[in-house]
SERONU-694321 format. One record per residue (C-alpha): residue in one letter; residue number from 1; x, y negated, z. Coordinates in steps of 0.2 Angstrom, whole numbers, m for minus. Example, Ala and Ser with C-alpha at 12.3 -4.5 7.8 and 13.67 -1.06 7.14 Angstrom:
2
+------+-----+-------+-------+-------+
| rest |  nr |    c1 |    c2 |    c3 |
+------+-----+-------+-------+-------+
|    A |   1 |    62 |    22 |    39 |
|    S |   2 |    68 |     5 |    36 |
+------+-----+-------+-------+-------+
This chain:
222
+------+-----+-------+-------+-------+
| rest |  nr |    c1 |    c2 |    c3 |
+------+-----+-------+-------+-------+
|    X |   1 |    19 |  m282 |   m68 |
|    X |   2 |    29 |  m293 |   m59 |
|    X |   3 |    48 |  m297 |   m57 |
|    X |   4 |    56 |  m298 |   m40 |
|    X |   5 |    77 |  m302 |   m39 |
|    X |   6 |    90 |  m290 |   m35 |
|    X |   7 |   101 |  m301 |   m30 |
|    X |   8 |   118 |  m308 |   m41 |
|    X |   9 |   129 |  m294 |   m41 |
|    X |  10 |   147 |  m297 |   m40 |
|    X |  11 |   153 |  m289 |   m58 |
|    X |  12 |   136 |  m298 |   m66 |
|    X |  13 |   122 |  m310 |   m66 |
|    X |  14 |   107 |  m308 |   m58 |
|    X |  15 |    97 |  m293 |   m63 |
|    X |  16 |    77 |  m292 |   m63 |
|    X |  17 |    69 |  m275 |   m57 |
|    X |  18 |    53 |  m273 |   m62 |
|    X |  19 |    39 |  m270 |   m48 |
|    X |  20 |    22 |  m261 |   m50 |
|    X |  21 |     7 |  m273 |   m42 |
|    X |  22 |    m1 |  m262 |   m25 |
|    X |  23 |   m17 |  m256 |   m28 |
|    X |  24 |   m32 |  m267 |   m23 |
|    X |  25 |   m38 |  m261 |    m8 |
|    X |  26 |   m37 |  m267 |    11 |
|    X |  27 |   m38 |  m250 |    21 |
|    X |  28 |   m44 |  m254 |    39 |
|    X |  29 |   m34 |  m249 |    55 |
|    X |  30 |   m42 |  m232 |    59 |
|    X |  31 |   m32 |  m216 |    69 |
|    X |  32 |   m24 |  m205 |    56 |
|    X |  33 |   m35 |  m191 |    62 |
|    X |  34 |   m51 |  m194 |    70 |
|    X |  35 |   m56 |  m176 |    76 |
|    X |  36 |   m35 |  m178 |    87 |
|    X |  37 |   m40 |  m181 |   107 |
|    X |  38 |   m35 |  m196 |   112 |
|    X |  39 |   m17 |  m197 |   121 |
|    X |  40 |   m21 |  m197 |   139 |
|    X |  41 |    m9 |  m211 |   143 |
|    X |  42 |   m24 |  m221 |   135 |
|    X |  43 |   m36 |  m217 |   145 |
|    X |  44 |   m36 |  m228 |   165 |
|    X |  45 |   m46 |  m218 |   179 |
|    X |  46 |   m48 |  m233 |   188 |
|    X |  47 |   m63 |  m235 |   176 |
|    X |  48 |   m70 |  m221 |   186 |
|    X |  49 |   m67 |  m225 |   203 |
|    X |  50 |   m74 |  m241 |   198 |
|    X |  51 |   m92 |  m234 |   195 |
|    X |  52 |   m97 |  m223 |   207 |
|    X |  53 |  m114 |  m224 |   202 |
|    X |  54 |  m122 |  m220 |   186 |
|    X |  55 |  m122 |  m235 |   174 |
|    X |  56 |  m138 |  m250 |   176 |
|    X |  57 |  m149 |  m251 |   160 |
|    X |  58 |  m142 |  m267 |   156 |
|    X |  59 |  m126 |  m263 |   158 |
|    X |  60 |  m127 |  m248 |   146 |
|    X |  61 |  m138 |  m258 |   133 |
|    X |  62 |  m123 |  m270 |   133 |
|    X |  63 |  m111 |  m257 |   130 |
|    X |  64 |  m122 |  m250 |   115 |
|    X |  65 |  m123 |  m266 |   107 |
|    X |  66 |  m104 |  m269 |   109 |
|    X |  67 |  m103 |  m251 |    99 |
|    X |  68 |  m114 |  m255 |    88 |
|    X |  69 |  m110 |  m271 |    82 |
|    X |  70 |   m88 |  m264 |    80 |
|    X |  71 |   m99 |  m251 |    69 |
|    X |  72 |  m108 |  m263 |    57 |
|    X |  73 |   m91 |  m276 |    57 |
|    X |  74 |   m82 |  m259 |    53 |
|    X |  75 |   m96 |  m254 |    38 |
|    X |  76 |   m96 |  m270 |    31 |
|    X |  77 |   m76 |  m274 |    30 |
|    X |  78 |   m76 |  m255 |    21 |
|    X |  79 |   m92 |  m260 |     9 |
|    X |  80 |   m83 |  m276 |     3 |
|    X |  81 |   m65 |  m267 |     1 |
|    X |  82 |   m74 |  m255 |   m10 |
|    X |  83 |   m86 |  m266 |   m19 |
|    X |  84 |   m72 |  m278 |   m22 |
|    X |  85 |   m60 |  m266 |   m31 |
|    X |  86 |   m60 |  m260 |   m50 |
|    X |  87 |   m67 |  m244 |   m53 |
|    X |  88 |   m50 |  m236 |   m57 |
|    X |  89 |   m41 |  m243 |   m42 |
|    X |  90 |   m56 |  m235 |   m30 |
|    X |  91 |   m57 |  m220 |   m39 |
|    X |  92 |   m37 |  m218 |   m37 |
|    X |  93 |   m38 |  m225 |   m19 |
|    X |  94 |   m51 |  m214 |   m13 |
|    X |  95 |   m42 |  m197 |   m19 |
|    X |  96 |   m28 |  m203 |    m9 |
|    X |  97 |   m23 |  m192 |     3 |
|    X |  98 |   m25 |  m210 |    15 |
|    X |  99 |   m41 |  m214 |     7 |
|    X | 100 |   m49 |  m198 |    11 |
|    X | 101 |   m43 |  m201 |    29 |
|    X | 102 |   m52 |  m218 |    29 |
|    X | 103 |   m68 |  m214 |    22 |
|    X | 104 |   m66 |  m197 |    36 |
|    X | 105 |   m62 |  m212 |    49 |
|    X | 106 |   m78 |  m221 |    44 |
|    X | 107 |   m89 |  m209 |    43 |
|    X | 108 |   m87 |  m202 |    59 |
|    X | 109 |   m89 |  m222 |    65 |
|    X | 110 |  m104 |  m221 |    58 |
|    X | 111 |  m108 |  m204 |    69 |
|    X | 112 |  m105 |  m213 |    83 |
|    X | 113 |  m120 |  m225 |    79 |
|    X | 114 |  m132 |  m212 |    74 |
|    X | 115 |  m130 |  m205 |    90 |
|    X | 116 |  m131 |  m219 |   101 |
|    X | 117 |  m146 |  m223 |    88 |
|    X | 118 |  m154 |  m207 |    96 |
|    X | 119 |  m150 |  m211 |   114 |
|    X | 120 |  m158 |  m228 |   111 |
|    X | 121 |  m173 |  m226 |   100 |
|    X | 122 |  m185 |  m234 |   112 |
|    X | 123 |  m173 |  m250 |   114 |
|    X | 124 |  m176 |  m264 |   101 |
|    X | 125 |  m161 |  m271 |    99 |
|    X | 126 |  m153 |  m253 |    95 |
|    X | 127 |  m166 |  m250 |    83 |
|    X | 128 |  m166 |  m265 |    75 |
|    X | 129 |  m144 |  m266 |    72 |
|    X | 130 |  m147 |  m248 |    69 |
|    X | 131 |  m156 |  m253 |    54 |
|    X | 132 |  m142 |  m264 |    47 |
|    X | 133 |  m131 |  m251 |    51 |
|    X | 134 |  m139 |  m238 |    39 |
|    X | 135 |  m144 |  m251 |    25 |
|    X | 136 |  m126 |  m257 |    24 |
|    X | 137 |  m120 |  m236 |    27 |
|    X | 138 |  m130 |  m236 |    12 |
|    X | 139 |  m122 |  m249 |     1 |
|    X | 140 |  m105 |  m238 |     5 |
|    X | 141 |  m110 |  m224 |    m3 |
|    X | 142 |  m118 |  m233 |   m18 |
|    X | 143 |  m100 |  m241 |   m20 |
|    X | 144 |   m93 |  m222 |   m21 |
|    X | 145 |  m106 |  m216 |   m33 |
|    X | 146 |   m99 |  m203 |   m45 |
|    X | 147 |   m83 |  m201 |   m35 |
|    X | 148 |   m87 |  m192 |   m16 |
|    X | 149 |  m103 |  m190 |    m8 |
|    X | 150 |  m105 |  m197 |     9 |
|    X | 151 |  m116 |  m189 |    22 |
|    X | 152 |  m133 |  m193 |    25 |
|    X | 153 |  m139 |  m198 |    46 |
|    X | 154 |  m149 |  m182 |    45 |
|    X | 155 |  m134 |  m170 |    38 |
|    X | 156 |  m125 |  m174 |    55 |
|    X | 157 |  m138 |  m162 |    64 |
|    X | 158 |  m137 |  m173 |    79 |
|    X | 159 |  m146 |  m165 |    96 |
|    X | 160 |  m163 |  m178 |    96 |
|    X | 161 |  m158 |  m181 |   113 |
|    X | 162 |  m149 |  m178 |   132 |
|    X | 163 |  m148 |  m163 |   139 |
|    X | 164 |  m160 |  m167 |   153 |
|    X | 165 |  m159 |  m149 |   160 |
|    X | 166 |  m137 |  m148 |   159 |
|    X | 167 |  m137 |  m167 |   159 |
|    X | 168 |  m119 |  m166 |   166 |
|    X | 169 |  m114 |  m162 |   148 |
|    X | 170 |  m122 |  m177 |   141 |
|    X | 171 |  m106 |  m188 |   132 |
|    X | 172 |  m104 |  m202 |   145 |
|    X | 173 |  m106 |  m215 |   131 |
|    X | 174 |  m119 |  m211 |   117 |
|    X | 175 |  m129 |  m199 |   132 |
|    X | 176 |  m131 |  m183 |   120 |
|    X | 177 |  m125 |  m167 |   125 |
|    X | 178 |  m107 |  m166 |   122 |
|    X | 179 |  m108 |  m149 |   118 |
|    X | 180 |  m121 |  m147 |   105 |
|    X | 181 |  m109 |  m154 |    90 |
|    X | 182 |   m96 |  m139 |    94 |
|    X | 183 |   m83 |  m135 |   108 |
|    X | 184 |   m69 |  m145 |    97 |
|    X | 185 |   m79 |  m160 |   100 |
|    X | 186 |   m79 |  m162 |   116 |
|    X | 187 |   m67 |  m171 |   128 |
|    X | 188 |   m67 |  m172 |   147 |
|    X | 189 |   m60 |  m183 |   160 |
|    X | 190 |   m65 |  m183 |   178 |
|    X | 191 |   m80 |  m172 |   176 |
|    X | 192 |   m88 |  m185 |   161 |
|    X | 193 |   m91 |  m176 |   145 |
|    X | 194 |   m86 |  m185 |   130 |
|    X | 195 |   m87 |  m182 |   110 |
|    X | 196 |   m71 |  m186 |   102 |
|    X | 197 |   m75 |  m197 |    93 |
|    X | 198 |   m86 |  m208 |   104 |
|    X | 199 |   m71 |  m208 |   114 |
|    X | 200 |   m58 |  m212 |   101 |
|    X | 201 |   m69 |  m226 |    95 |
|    X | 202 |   m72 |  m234 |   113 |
|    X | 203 |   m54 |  m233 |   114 |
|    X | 204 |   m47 |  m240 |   100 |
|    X | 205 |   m60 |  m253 |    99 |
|    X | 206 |   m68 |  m258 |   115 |
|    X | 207 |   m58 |  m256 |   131 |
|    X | 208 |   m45 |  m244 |   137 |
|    X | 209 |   m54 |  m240 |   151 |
|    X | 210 |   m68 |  m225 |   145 |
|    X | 211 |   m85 |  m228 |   151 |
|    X | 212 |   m99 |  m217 |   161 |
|    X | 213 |  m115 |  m222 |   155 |
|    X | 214 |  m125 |  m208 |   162 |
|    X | 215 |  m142 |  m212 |   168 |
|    X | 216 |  m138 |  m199 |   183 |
|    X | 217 |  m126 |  m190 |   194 |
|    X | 218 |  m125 |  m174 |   205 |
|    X | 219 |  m110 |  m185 |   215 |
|    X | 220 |  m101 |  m200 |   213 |
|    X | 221 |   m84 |  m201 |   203 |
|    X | 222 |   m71 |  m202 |   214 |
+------+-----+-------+-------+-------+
């Protein structure tokens, strides 16, 4: 416990308050509720009218790895905040009511990369960050052994792939059908489909500007 001045009151000396340490515990800057739409003064339709045409391979590769990297930086900065605090303090922490929004922010992060994982399963370099991604997903819920149980890849029940059949309601970043998590799920802008949270997590961590990484379109975005 540490002592922090009061100040030196007028009718008396200085008096000492007594002020109880915070816990431990660096929570990330994550939306207070992942499953909220994102506002739509976040989102520029001049993305949009930019791209006319469905995205190039390269250019959606590099917008997975960009996803995929703010995903792993994300698991590992919550692995270490969790390894790195006394048992009682996580425990306390993570029955918070801001705890359990955290680890609800976080593991839909790592939903985001499960899918994209699924888009891009014949791609190397999303198979191969997707590995680190799982092994460190791994770690995290090690750290909360006998506390919560977090949710395994398989226990999302994510689609195995696009819709090639209604591909206009593929989500226009991780390429699976928007639709096949739930109608709650699902955003739309411009006739792209979106899943809340990819959106939300492009958004808050990539660009303002949402992307369309569709591999085909019926007519351009204007």
């Amino acid at each position: 416990v540490s002592t922090q001045s009061t100040g030196v009151d007028s009718l008396g000396p200085k008096v000492e308050k007594q002020v109880e340490p915070e816990p431990a515990f660096d929570f990330a800057s994550f939306p207070e509720d992942p499953q909220t739409p994102v506002p739509e003064k976040q989102v520029s339709y001049d993305a949009f009218k930019d791209t006319p045409t469905p995205a190039a391979d390269e250019d959606r590769l590099g917008a997975w790895s960009k996803c995929l990297s703010l995903v792993l930086a994300t698991l590992i900065t919550c692995q270490s905040s969790l390894t790195n605090s006394p048992p009682e303090v996580l425990k306390e922490v993570v029955e918070s009511e801001k705890g359990q929004t955290y680890l609800t922010a976080v593991t839909e992060v790592f939903k985001v990369a499960c899918r994209i994982s699924q888009s891009g399963s014949h791609e190397d370099g999303v198979v191969e960050i997707f590995k680190e991604i799982k092994h460190t997903w791994s770690l995290v819920s090690e750290a909360l052994d006998g506390i919560i149980d977090l949710p395994t890849p398989r226990e999302f029940n994510i689609p195995s792939g696009s819709n090639e059949v209604e591909w206009d309601r593929n989500c226009g970043i991780c390429l699976l059908d928007a639709k096949g998590e739930g109608e709650k799920s699902v955003l739309q802008y411009n006739r792209v489909m979106y899943h809340v949270t990819c959106a939300n997590f492009w958004l808050n961590s990539i660009d303002d500007m949402l992307p369309n990484l569709n591999r085909k379109l019926d007519q351009p975005l204007l």
